[in-house]
C-alpha positions as CSV (number, residue, x, y, z in Angstrom):
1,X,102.6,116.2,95.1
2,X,106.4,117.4,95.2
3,X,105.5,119.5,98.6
4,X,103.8,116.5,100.0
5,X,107.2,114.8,99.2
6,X,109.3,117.6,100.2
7,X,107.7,117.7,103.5
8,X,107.4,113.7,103.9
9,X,111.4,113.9,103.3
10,X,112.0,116.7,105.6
11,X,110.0,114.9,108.6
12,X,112.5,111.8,107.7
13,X,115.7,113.3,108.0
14,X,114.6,114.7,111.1
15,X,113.8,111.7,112.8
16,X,117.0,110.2,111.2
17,X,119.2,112.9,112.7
18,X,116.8,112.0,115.7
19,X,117.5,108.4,115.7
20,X,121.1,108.4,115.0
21,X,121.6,110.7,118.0
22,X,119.5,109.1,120.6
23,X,118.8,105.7,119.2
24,X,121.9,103.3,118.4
25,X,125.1,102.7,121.1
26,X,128.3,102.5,119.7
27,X,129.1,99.4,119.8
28,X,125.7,98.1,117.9
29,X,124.2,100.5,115.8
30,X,120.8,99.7,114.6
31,X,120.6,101.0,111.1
32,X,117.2,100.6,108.8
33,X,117.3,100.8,105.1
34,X,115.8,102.5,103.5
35,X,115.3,106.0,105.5
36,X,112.2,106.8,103.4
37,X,110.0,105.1,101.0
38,X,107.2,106.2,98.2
39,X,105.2,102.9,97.6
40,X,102.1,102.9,95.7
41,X,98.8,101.2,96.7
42,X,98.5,97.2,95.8
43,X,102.7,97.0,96.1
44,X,104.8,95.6,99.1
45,X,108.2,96.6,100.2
46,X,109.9,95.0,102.9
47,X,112.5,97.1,105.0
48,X,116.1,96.1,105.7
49,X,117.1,96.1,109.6
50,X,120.9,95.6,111.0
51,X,122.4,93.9,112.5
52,X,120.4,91.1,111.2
53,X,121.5,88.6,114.2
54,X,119.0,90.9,116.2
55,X,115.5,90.1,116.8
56,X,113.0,93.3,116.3
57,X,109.5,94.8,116.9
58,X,107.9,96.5,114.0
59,X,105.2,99.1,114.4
60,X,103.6,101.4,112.2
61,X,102.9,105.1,113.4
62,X,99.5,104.7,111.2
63,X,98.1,101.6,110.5
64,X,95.2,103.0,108.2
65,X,98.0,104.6,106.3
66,X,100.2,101.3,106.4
67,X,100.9,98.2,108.3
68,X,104.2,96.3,108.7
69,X,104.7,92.5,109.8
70,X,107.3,91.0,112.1
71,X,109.7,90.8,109.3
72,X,109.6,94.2,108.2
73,X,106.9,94.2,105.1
74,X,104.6,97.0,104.7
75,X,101.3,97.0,103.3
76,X,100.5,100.4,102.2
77,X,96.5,100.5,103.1
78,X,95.8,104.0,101.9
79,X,97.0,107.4,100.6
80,X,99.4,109.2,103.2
81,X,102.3,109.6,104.9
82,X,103.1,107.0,108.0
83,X,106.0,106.3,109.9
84,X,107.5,102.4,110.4
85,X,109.4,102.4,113.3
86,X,112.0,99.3,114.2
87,X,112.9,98.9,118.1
88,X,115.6,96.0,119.2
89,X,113.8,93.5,121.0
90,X,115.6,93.2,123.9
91,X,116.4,96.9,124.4
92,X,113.5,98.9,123.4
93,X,115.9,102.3,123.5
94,X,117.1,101.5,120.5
95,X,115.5,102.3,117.3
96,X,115.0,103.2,113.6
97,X,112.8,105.0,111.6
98,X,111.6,104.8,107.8
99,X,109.3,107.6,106.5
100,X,106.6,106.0,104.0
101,X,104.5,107.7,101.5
102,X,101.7,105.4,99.6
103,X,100.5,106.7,97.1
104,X,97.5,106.2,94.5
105,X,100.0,105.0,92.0
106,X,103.4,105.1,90.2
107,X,106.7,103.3,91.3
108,X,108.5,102.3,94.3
109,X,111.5,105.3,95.3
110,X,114.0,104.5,98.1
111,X,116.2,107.3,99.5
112,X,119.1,106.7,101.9
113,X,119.5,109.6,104.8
């Protein structure tokens, strides 16, 4: 479990660094919170996009893994490691990353990049 974890965390910051480099403009960042996620299975967490006066498209990397809606809930589905990725709606350059584990069970962890 911890090197599932370690690894799941790894991939994340990656992608942050990613995202941070190529993905925001100066003058409007798009920042997602949180940067990665452990949920377990039958819980829902809903991710926190800025600047919130933006509209967004929410997609899940793998949707048998976990969905999201088009306010930024995920429904873990089952156990693995998924990526839900936020794009700015009216500049699809522009987006953020969260790294999501689901898990069988336990509690909810939220790490910051």
């Amino acid at each position: 479990m911890k090197k599932i974890l370690f690894s799941a965390l790894v991939l994340t910051l990656l992608f942050a660094v990613v995202t941070q480099t190529v993905g925001s403009t100066p003058d409007e960042p798009l920042t997602l919170y949180p940067a990665y996620l452990q949920v377990p299975l039958g819980q829902h967490v809903t991710l926190d996009a800025q600047p919130e006066e933006k509209e967004f498209i929410w997609s899940s990397s793998d949707t048998s893994v976990a969905t999201v809606d088009e306010n930024g809930r995920i429904t873990p589905i089952a156990e693995g490691e998924v990526f839900i990725i936020v794009t700015l709606a009216d500049d699809d350059q522009i987006s953020a990353v969260c790294g999501v584990l689901v898990v069988a069970d336990g509690n909810i962890l939220l790490w910051e990049e």
